[in-house]
C-alpha positions in Angstrom: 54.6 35.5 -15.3 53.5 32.9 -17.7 54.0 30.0 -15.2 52.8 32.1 -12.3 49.3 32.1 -14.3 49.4 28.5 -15.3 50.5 27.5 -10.9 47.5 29.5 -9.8 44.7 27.9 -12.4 45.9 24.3 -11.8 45.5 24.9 -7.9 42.1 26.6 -8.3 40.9 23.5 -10.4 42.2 21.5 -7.4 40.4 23.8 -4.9 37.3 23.4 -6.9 37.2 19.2 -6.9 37.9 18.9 -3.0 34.8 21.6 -2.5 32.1 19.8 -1.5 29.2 20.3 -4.3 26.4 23.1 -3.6 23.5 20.4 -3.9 24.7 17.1 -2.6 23.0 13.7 -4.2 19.9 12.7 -2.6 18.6 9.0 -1.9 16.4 7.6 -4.1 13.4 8.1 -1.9 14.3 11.3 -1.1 13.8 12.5 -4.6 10.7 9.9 -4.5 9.5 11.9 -2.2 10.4 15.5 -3.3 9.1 14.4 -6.8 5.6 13.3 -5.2 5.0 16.7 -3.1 6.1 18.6 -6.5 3.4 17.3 -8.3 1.0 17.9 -6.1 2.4 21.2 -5.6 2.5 22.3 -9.4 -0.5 19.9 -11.2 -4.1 20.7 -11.0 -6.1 17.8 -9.2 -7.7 15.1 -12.0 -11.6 14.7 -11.8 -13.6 11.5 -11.3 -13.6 11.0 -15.0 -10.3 11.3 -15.5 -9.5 9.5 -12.7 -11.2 6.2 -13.8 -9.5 6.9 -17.6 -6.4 5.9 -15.9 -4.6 2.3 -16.6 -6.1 0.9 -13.4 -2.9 -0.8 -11.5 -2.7 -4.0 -10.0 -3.5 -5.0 -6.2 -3.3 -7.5 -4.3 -5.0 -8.7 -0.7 -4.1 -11.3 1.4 -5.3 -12.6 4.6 -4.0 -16.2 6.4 -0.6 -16.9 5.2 -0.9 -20.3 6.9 -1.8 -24.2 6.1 -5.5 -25.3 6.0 -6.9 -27.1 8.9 -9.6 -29.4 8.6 -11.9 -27.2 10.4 -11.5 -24.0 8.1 -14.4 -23.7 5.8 -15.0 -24.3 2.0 -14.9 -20.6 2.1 -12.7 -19.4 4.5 -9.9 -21.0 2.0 -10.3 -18.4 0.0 -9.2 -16.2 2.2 -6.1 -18.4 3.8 -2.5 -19.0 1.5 0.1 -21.9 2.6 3.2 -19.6 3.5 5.6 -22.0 0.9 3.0 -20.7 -1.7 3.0 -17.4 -1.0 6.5 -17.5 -1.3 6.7 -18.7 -4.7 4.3 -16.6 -5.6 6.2 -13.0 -4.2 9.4 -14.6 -5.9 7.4 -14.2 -9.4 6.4 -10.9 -8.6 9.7 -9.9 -8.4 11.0 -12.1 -11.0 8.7 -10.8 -13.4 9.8 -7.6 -12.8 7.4 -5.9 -10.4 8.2 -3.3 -8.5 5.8 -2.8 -5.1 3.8 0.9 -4.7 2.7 2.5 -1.9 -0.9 4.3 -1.7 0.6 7.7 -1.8 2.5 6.7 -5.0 -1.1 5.6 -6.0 -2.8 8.7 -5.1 -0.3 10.7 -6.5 -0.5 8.8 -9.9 -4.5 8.6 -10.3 -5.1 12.8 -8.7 -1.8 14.2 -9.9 -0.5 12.1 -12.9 2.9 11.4 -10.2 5.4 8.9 -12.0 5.3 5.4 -11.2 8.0 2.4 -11.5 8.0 0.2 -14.5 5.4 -3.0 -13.7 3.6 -1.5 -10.3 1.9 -3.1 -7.8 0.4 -2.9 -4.4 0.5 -6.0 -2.2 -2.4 -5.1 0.7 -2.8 -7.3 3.9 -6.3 -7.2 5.9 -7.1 -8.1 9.4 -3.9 -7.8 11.4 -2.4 -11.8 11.5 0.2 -12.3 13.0 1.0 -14.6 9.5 1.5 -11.5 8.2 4.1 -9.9 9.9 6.4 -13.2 10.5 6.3 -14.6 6.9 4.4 -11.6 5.4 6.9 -8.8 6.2 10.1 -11.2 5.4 9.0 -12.3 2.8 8.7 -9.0 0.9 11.7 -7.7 2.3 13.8 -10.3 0.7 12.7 -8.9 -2.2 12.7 -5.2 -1.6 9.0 -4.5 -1.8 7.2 -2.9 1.0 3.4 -3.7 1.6 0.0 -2.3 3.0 -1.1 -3.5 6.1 -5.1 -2.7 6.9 -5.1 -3.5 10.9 -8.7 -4.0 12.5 -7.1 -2.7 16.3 -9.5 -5.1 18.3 -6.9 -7.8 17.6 -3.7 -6.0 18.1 -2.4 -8.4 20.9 -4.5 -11.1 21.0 -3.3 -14.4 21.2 -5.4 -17.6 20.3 -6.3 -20.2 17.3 -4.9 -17.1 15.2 -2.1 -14.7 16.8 -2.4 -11.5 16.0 -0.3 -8.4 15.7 1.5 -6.7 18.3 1.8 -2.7 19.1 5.9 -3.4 18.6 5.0 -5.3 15.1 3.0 -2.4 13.7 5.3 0.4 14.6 8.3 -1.8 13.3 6.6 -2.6 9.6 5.3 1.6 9.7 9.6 2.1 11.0 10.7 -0.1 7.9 8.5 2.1 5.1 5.5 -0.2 4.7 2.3 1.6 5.4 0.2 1.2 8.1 -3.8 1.8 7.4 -7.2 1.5 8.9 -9.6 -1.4 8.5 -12.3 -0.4 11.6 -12.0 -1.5 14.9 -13.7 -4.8 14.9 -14.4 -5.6 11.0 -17.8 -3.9 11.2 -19.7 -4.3 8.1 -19.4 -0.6 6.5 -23.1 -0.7 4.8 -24.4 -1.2 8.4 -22.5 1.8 10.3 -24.6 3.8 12.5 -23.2 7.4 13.5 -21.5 6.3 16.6 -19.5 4.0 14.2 -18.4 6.8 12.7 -16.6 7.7 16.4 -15.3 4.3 17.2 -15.0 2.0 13.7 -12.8 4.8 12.2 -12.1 8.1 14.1 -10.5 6.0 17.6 -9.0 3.7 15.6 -7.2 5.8 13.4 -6.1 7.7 16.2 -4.4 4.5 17.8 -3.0 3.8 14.8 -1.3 6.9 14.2 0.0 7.0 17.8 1.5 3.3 17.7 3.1 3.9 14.1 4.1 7.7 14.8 2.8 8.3 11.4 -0.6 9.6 9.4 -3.3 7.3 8.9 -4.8 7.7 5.7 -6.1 4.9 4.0 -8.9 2.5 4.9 -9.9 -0.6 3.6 -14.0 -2.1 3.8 -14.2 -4.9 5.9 -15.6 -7.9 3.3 -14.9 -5.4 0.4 -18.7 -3.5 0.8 -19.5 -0.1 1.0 -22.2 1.9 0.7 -22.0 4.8 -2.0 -24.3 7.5 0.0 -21.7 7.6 3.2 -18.9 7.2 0.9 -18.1 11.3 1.2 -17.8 11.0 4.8 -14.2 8.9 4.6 -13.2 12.1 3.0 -14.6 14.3 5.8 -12.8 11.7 8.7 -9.5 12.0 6.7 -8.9 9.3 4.3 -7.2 10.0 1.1 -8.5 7.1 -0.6 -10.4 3.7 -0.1 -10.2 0.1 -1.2 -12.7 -2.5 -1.9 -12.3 -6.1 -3.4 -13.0 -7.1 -7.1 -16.2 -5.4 -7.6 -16.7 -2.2 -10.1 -15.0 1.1 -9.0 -18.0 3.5 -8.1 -17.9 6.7 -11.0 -18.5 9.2 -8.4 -16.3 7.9 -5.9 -13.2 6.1 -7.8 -10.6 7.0 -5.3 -12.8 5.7 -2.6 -13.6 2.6 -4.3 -10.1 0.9 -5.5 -9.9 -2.3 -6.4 -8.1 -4.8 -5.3 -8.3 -8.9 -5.9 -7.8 -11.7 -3.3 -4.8 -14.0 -4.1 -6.6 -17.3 -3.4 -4.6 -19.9 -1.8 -5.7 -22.5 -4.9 -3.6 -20.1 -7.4 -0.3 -21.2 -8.5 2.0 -18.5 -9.6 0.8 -18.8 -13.0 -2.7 -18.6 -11.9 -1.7 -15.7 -10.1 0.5 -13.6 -12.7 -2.5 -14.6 -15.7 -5.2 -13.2 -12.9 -3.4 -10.0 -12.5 -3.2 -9.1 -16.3 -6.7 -10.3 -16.8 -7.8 -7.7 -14.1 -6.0 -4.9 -14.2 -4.9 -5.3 -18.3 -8.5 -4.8 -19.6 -8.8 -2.9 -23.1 -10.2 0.6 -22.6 -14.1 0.6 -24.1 
């Protein structure tokens, strides 16, 4: 009898290990993203004040990822990074030990106090060059960050002195986890928008956005980094989460519609670049 008992509990311990478990492992960003909507499920949304408490975190904007030509302006170089130089500059970002965010991890960190990687950052593109996608997109990918790409949907297409993004591009970066988000239809300056602008600098475009990326567009960024703080409740109204601006100071009343971000100029060396961010974003609290 003894040995009948000790037969059956061996094969019921063998039973048990070639079960398959009750809750099987999820991916990494599954539980990314399970963690995210549990927050916001279970936390009470942060106030203004709070909100700009926060350690602010560090983002980037880029533009031209191309060589200067002798007809760019002194000005326009600001705006324009060789691609070998925005390649050394990713690799420190990574070597440093970065790891990239998206602007729902953002959102969820500043509204719901959501966890964050170790060393986060954003890496933002404006204006929809075709730069952007060719040694933009690889680029990160070779080093497992994903990026923000604010498209102004006049130029999806167009071909010229600057290429631009394609419909195929856009859905393949919003395909591959990067996030695709508004920047108006033709760069209109945001202090100047009339009503109509309201219609067809954000509400058409963000419709065309979502229907080439299959996704929700939820994010905008201010052409030239302006805004104007008295139509700054409307983005919330025409379905933006949250906003981003350049360098200039967050507005208190509005701090989610007003994050910064600074311009990697193409003069920076790496250095220049990693002594910028901390120097930014690493400010003491007053």
């Amino acid at each position: 009898m003894k040995r009948l008992i000790y037969f059956a509990a061996i094969i019921s311990v063998l039973l048990s290990s070639c079960r398959p478990k009750a809750t099987a492992e999820k991916t990494t960003d599954q539980q990314s993203i399970d963690d995210v909507k549990k927050v916001a499920t279970h936390t009470k949304p942060a106030n203004n004040k709070t909100i700009l408490e926060k350690k602010e975190i560090p983002v980037l904007c880029y533009h031209q990822i191309r060589n200067n030509i002798a007809s760019d302006s002194k000005r326009a170089h600001d705006d324009i990074i060789a691609p070998d130089k925005f390649k050394e500059h990713i690799k420190m970002l990574a070597d440093s030990g970065y790891h990239s965010i998206l602007p729902d991890q953002l959102y969820n960190y500043l509204v719901y106090n959501g966890p964050l990687p170790t060393k986060p950052i954003m890496i933002t593109f404006d204006d929809t060059d075709m730069d952007q996608f060719l040694t933009g997109a690889s680029t990160l990918k070779k080093y497992g960050f994903k990026g923000v790409y604010f498209i102004m949907t006049v130029s999806i297409g167009r071909k010229g002195r600057i290429n631009y993004m394609t419909k195929a591009n856009i859905k393949q970066l919003a395909d591959e986890g990067n996030t695709i988000a508004s920047h108006t239809y033709d760069h209109k300056n945001f202090v100047q928008f009339t009503e109509e602008d309201w219609k067809t600098q954000i509400d058409e475009p963000t419709k065309k956005l979502e229907e080439i990326a299959g996704k929700k567009v939820e994010y905008f960024a201010f052409p030239y980094g302006v805004y104007k703080e008295s139509t700054l409740h409307k983005l919330k109204e025409h379905g933006f989460k949250a906003a981003f601006i350049l360098s200039t100071p967050r507005d208190e009343n509005y701090p989610l519609y007003t994050i910064r971000r600074i311009i990697d100029p193409g003069r920076y060396t790496a250095k220049n670049l990693y002594f910028s961010i901390n120097k930014s974003f690493n400010k003491p609290k007053k």
